[in-house]
C-alpha positions in Angstrom: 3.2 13.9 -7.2 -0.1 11.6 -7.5 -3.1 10.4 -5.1 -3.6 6.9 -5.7 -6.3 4.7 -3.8 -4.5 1.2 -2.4 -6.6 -1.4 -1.6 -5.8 -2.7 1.6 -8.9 -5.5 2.1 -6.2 -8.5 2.5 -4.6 -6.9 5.5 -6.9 -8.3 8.1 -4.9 -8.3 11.1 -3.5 -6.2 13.0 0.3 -7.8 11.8 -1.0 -7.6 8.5 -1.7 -3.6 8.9 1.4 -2.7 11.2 4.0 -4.6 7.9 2.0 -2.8 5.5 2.9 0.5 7.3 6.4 -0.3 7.3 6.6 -1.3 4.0 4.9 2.0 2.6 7.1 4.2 5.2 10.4 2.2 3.8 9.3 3.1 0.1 11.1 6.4 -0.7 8.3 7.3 -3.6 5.2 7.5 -0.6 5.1 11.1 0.5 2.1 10.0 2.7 -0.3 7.8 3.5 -3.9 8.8 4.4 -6.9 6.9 5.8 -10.5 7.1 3.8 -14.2 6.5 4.1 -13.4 3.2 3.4 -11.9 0.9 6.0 -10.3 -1.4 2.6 -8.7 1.5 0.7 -5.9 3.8 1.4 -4.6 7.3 0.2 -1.2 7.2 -1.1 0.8 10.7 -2.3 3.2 8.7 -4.4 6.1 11.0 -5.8 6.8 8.4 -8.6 5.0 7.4 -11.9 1.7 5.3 -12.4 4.0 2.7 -13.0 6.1 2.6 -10.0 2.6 2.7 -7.8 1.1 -0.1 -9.6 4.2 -2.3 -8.9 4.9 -0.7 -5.9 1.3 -2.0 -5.0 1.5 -5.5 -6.4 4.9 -6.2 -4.8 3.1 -5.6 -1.2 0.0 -8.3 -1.6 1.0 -11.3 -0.1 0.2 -12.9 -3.2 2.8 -11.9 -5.1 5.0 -12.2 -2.1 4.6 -15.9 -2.2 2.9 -15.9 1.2 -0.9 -16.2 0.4 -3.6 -16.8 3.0 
């Protein structure tokens, strides 16, 4: 298992934050999810490869979800 730092600055709201949850608790790779110093990053103990992070983390910006602010 790996910490990897998400950055969370698009999720504004308070929607935005709660899907993001759901999303990282419906992933079976995230073993956790921590809060940091920073109100724009998250902590994520990710039980996959570097690989599987970075597209894990892609696939949950709304960008590449087709649904851009």
């Amino acid at each position: 298992m790996s910490i990897y730092e998400l950055d969370i600055s698009w999720a504004m709201t308070v929607g935005e934050r709660r899907h993001l949850h759901w999303e990282l608790m419906a992933c079976e790779e995230v073993k956790g999810v921590f809060l940091t110093a920073r109100d724009d990053m998250l902590a994520i103990l990710y039980g996959g490869e570097r690989r599987g992070f970075d597209e894990l983390a892609r696939a949950l910006t709304p960008e590449s979800s087709g649904t851009a602010r």
